[in-house]
C-alpha positions as CSV (number, residue, x, y, z in Angstrom):
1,X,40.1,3.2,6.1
2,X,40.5,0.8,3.3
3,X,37.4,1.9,1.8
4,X,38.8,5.4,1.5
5,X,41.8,4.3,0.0
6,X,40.2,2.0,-3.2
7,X,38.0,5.0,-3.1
8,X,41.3,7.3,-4.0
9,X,42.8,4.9,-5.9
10,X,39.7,4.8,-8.4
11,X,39.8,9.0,-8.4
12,X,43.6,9.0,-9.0
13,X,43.4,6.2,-11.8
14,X,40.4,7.9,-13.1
15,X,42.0,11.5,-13.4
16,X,45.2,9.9,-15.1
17,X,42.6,8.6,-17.6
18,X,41.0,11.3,-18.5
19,X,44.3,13.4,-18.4
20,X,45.7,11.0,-21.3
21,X,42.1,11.1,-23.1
22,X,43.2,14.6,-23.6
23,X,47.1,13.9,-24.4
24,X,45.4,11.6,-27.2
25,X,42.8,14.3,-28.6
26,X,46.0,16.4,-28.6
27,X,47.8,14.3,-30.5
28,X,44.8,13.6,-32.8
29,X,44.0,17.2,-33.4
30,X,48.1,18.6,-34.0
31,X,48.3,17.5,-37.6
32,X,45.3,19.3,-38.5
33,X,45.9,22.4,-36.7
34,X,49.5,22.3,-38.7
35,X,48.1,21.7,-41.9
36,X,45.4,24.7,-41.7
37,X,48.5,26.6,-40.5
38,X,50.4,25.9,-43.4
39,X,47.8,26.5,-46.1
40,X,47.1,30.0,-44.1
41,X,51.0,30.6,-45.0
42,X,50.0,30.5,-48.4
43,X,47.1,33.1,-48.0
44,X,48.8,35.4,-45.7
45,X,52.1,34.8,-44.0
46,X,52.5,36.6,-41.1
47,X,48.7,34.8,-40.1
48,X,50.2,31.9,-41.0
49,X,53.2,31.6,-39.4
50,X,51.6,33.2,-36.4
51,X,49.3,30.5,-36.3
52,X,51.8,27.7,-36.3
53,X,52.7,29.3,-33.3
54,X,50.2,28.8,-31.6
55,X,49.3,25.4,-32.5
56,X,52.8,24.3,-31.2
57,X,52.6,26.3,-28.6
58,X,49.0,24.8,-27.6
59,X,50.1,21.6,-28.4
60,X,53.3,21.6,-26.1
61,X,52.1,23.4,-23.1
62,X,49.2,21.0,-23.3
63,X,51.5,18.1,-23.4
64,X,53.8,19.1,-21.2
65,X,51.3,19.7,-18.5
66,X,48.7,16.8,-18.9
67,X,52.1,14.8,-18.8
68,X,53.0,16.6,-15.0
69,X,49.4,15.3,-13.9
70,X,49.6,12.2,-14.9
71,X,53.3,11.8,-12.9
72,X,51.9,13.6,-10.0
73,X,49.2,11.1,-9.7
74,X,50.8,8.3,-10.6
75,X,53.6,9.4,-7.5
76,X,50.4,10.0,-5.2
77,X,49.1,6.3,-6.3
78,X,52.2,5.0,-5.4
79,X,52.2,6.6,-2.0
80,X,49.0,5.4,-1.5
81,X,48.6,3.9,2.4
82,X,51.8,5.2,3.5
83,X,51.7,7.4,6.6
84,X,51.6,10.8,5.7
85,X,54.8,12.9,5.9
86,X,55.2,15.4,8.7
87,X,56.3,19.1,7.5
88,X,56.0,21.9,10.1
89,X,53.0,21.3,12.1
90,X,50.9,19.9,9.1
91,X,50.9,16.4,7.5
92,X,51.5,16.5,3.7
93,X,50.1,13.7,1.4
């Protein structure tokens, strides 16, 4: 039993890592998805514009749910070795 629960601990910590690698490589890569949006304003508008869209779009929804993971997990790691709650016939972790 205890060997199961370093073993979830070590997945749970690991996929919050790698869930805020990719919050960083967002982070890195939104100033350059701007600027090339921006100079595309200059070339055509509409494409431009459009684009900034979507790069805010990408980089918010990305964000936002990279950042729900990472909470989830961090709840589940905190619930770690509790009993498991009862709902309806099934237990629920």
């Amino acid at each position: 039993m205890a060997v199961d629960l370093v073993a979830k601990r070590a997945e749970l910590e690991r996929w919050i890592a790698g869930s805020a690698q990719v919050q960083r490589r967002i982070k890195r890569a939104l100033p350059i998805g701007v600027a090339v949006a921006i100079a595309a304003c200059f070339w055509r508008g509409a494409v431009g514009g459009s684009l900034l869209a979507m790069v805010l779009m990408f980089a918010g929804v990305g964000m936002w749910i990279t950042a729900a993971h990472i909470a989830d997990w961090r709840s589940k790691l905190a619930r770690l070795g509790e009993p498991p709650v009862v709902v309806g016939r099934r237990a629920r972790d």
